[in-house]
C-alpha positions, -999 to +999 in steps of 0.1 A: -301+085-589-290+072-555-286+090-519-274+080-485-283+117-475-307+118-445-302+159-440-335+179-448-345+185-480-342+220-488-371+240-510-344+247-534-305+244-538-289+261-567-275+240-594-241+240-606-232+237-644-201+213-649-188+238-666-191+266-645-161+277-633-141+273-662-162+296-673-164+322-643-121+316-644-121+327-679-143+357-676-121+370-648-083+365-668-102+382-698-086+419-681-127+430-682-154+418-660-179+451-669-211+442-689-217+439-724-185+412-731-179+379-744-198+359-722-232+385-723-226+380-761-227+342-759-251+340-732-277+369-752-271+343-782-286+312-762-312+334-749-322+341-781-323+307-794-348+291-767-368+326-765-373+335-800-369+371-791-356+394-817-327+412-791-319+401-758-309+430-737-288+415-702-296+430-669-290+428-631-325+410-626-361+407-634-367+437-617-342+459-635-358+441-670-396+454-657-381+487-649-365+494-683-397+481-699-419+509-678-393+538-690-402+522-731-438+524-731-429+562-715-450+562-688-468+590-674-482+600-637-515+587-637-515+561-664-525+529-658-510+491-660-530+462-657-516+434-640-524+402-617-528+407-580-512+369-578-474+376-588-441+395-570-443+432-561-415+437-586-443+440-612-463+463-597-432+486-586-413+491-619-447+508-630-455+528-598-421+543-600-428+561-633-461+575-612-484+549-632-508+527-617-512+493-610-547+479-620-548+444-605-566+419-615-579+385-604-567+352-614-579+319-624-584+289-600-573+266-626-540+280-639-536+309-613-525+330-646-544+365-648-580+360-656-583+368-693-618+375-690-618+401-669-595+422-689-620+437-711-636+453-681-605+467-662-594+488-694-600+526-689-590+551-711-559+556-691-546+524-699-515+519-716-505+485-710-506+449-700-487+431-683-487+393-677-470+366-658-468+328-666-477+314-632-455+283-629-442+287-667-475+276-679-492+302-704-512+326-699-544+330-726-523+347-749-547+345-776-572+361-764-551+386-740-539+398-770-572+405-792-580+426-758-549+445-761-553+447-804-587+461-797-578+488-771-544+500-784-524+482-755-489+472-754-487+436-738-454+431-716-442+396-703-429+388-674-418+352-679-397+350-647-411+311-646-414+311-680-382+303-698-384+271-723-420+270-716-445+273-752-483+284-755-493+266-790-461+261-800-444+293-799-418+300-771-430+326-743-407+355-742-420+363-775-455+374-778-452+404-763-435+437-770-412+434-744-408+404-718-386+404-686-369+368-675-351+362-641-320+341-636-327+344-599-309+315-578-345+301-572-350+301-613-340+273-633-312+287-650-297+314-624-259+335-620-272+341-585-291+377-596-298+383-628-320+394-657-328+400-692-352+419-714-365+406-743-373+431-771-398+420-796-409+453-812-374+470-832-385+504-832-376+504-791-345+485-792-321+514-799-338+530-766-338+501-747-299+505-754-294+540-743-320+535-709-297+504-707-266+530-707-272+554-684-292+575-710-262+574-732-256+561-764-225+544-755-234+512-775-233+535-807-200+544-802-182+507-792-203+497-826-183+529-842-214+541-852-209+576-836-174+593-829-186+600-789-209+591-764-232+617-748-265+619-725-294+615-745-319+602-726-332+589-690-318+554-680-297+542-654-270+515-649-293+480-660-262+460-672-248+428-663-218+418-648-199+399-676-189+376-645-221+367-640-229+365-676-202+335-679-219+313-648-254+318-668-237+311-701-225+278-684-260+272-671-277+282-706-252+249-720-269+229-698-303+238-695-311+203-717-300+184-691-313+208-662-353+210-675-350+169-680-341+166-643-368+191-634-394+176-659-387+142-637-391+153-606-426+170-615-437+143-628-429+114-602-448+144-577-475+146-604-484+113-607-472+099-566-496+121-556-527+118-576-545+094-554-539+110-525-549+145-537-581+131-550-590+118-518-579+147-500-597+174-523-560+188-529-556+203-562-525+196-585-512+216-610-535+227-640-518+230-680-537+235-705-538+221-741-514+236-761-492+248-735-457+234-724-445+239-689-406+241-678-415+224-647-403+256-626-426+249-598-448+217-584-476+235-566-508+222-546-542+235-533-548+220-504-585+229-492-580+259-467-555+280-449-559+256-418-542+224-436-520+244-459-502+259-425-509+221-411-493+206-443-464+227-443-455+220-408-464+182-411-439+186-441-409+203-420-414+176-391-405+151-418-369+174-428-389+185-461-389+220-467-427+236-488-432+270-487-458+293-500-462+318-522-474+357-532-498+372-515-526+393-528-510+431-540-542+449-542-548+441-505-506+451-497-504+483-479-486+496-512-513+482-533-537+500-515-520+531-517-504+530-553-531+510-571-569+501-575-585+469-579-607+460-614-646+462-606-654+423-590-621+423-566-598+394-566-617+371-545-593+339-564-564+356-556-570+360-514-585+320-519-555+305-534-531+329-519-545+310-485-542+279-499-511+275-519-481+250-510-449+250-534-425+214-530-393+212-534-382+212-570-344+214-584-326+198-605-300+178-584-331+164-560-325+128-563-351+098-568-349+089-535-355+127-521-384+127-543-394+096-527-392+111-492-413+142-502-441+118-516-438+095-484-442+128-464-470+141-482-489+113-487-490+108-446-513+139-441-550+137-443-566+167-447-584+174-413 
């Protein structure tokens, strides 16, 4: 990979499948662009095969996904959800909508994934749920998140927004727990611009998940022939997916091979060009675990204190390279404090790293020689 591109070097720039508009043409001379066709047929197939989920149901994004999985478990006012305090506020809404409440949690330094060890502790018998995010696309503790959620009678939800081609122990995520949420966000690896899916794991809600899916009807029934009309059975809303859209992920699904080995190499020249001078520095790199498989979906760093992460970011930009950081604590969020509680201890990791946190560019079409530039920019600060 060459460039004679001098231009800034965005956090992220959306990659286009060669394939893509052949595609997108075809889904709009098909005479329907509504959800539910061809292409969220093909596209729900490929989900399927690098998930491992049993039914993959399309949807307008992550959020949407989360939303639908809130209405499943049938939550009630004053239920509670446990969840990190490190991940996107989408979480925490879908569930505070229904009138439940979020119970955040702290993470860990090493992985920035929820801290399984404090799960135990948070559980009340108000609890009904959960949920998890794969910081990064690396794996949560599943195995002992889900003892904790055996022994207390909890469904465990996924929301592997970062997550998607990434394994814990072999086994794709997506599909450990009841239900998991993916994003195909432009910032995600494979992206339509907005979109979503939910991954059903457990078949005694996937017929529900259809009709929440359908307005609270059970119009799927009745395209399958399976009932002579359609009627309002149930609460839902509209959480379907252009078909449009559905043909420029299907185009990105046909790719993703090639997209996660430009991705892989890009993490890994920052991984290993920056080693030395993180050492030095007392900057921390990115933590995975044995047994777990990352999709390289984001190259974070640590850098000691707020101070030289603001310094670092700036020292970045004067150099035309674009870092920005990340979520910031819920349970301290003016929402959080009003919808949720915090889990006995506080989430003293999450306001440390939330301080401290610097994301790199990472995409797939970032050439060797931008990579170089990012490296050659990073490596010129010293930590003060």
């Amino acid at each position: 990979m060459t460039t004679t591109d001098v231009s800034d070097i965005p956090f992220n720039r959306t990659y286009v499948a060669a394939n893509e508009l052949d595609h997108l043409g075809r889904s709009l001379l098909q005479g329907s662009t509504s959800g539910d066709g061809p292409c969220s047929r093909r596209a729900g197939a490929l989900l399927r095969a690098v998930t491992g989920a049993a039914h993959v149901l399309l949807t307008p994004s992550c959020t949407h996904a989360l939303e639908m999985s809130a209405l499943l478990l049938d939550l009630r006012p004053g239920d509670e959800v446990i969840m990190p305090s490190f991940t996107f506020v989408s979480m925490a809404n879908a569930y505070a909508l229904r009138g439940a409440v979020p119970v955040f949690v702290d993470c860990r330094p090493d992985t920035l994934n929820v801290d399984e060890r404090l799960l135990e502790e948070a559980v009340t018998d108000r609890t009904r749920a959960v949920v998890v995010v794969h910081y990064a696309g690396v794996a949560c503790e599943l195995e002992m998140i889900g003892k904790v959620c055996e022994r207390h009678g909890l469904a465990l939800v996924e929301d592997n927004a970062h997550g998607l081609g990434a394994s814990y122990r072999g086994r794709p995520l997506g599909s450990f727990g009841v239900m998991a949420a993916q994003s195909f966000h432009d910032t995600k690896n494979v992206q339509c611009g907005e979109g979503g899916a939910l991954l059903v794991n457990d078949a005694g809600l996937v017929t529900r998940a259809e009709i929440i899916r359908e307005k609270g009807t059970d119009r799927s029934r009745f395209f399958r022939g399976q009932v002579d009309k359609y009627r309002w059975v149930d609460v839902g809303s509209s959480y379907l997916l252009s078909d449009v859209l559905a043909a420029q992920l299907t185009a990105q699904l046909e790719s993703f091979g090639e997209i996660q080995a430009r991705r892989h190499a890009v993490w890994n020249a920052y991984h290993e060009g920056l080693a030395e001078w993180a050492a030095r520095n007392g900057v921390s790199r990115p933590t995975v675990p044995d047994g777990c498989e990352h999709p390289a979906h984001i190259y974070h760093l640590l850098l000691p204190d707020l101070a030289n992460r603001q310094a670092f970011i700036a020292h970045l930009a004067g150099r035309g390279v674009r870092a920005v950081f990340h979520y910031q604590p819920l349970h301290a969020a003016p929402a959080g404090v009003r919808h949720g509680r915090t889990a006995p201890g506080g989430c003293p990791v999450t306001e440390d790293v939330a301080d401290r946190l610097v994301r790199l560019p990472l995409f797939a079409d970032l050439t060797e020689a931008d990579v170089a530039r990012v490296l050659d920019a990073a490596r010129t600060y010293e930590v003060g």
